[in-house]
C-alpha positions, 0 to 999 in steps of 0.5 A: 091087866094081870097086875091089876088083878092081882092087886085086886085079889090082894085087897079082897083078901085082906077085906073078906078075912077083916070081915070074917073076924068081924063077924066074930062081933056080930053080923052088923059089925062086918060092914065096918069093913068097908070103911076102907074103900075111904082110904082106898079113895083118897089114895086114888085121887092124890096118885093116880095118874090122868090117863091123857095127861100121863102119856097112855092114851097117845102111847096105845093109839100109836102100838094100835097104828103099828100093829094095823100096819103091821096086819095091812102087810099080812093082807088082814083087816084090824077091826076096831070098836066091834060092837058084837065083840063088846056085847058077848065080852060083857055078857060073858063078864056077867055070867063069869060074875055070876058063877064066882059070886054064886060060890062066894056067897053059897060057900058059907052056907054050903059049910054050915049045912054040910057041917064042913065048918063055920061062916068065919072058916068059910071066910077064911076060905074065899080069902085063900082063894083071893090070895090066890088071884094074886098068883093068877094075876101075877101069871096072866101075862106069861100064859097069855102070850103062850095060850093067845086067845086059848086061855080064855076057854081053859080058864072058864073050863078049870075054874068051873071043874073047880068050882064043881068039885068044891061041892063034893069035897067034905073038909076044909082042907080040901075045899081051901086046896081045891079053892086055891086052884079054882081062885088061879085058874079063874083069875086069867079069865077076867083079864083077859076080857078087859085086855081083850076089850082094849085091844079091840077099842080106839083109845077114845072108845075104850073106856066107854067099852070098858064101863060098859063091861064092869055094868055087865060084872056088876050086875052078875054080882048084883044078881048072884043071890037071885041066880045062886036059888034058880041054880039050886035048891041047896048051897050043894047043888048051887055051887055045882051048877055054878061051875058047870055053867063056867064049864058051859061057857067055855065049851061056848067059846072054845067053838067060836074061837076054833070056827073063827080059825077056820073062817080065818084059813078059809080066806 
């Protein structure tokens, strides 16, 4: 999942700053950018392998069996295909989704009224904090096996303090430093929750879960516009609020994690 991210980061990169020096032209002419989701399909189609056909789904469902073995010998029961699990991980995607999307699409705004800079900089910008999941993505596996379930709480927490602080900066320097950071640390939180949702699913289950988890992200970017003017007034207040509500989230799930310890010990 971390690579996936990464690659992913690398793509919005490239679109957002093509976009940017599209708008140049007007801003008609940046939708010409997606004209690259064609080459993306076909890519798709010729070399991507059938999951079933390919081994991967024999090879998850094996691990899944040692490890409930493996927990069987602890006294601990594995639980699989959790519905309740499911629903808090996609909801937690959509309002991960909304926080994100809220800061991308307030960022241009919120350089033009603060006379920060332009659009096409402020697109620049979101590019360098794209560039930055890159890293976050490539990093997810060794802070995962460190952090455990941990990372997920002091991802949302340093991507919202992040996010909130891009809103008190005044110079593009800092918000593209300040942004670099917030694109690491919130690049851990996605992953994570797709990982988490695979691990907890039957190979036959998981995709069904994991589309269900990509409606919750969709509709969270869907919904950002909507979301950016209930959560402020200004681009300024927008974006602050956005991070406090990561903040908020992992404060949410820092409880829970340290409640389903001590349920845990107490057994």
């Amino acid at each position: 999942m971390g690579w996936r991210s990464a690659i992913a980061g690398i793509g919005t990169a490239i679109m957002t700053f093509i976009a940017g020096q599209l708008l140049a032209f007007s801003w008609h002419a940046a939708y010409w950018v997606y004209l690259l989701f064609l080459l993306t399909l076909i890519l798709f189609i010729f070399i991507v392998p059938d999951p079933e056909k390919s081994g991967a789904l024999e090879r998850q469902r094996k691990e899944q069996e040692k490890e409930k073995e493996e927990a069987a010998k602890l006294g601990v029961e594995v639980k699989r295909n959790s519905v309740s699990l499911i629903t808090a991980l996609t909801i937690l995607t959509f309002f991960t989704l909304v926080s994100l999307m809220v800061f991308a699409v307030k960022l241009p705004v919120f350089f033009v009224e603060n006379h920060i800079g332009t659009a096409t900089q402020a697109s620049t910008t979101w590019s360098l904090v794209n560039i930055a999941t890159v890293v976050g993505g490539f990093i997810f596996g060794p802070c995962y096996k460190l952090l455990k379930h941990y990372i997920l709480p002091i991802s949302l927490i340093l991507s919202g303090v992040g996010i909130s602080l891009v809103s008190m900066v005044s110079s593009v320097l800092l918000v593209d430093i300040v942004g670099m950071i917030t694109g690491i640390a919130g690049s851990l939180t996605i992953p994570y929750i797709f990982n988490r949702i695979s691990e907890s699913s039957t190979p036959k289950k998981a995709p069904f879960f994991t589309s269900i988890a990509l409606v919750g992200s969709n509709l969270g970017s869907f919904l950002s516009p909507y979301a950016g003017a209930i959560l402020g007034s200004t681009s300024r207040a927008s974006i602050m609020n956005a991070g406090l509500l990561d903040v908020f989230m992992a404060v949410v799930v820092l409880v829970v994690l340290l409640f389903m310890k001590k349920k845990h010990v107490a057994e």
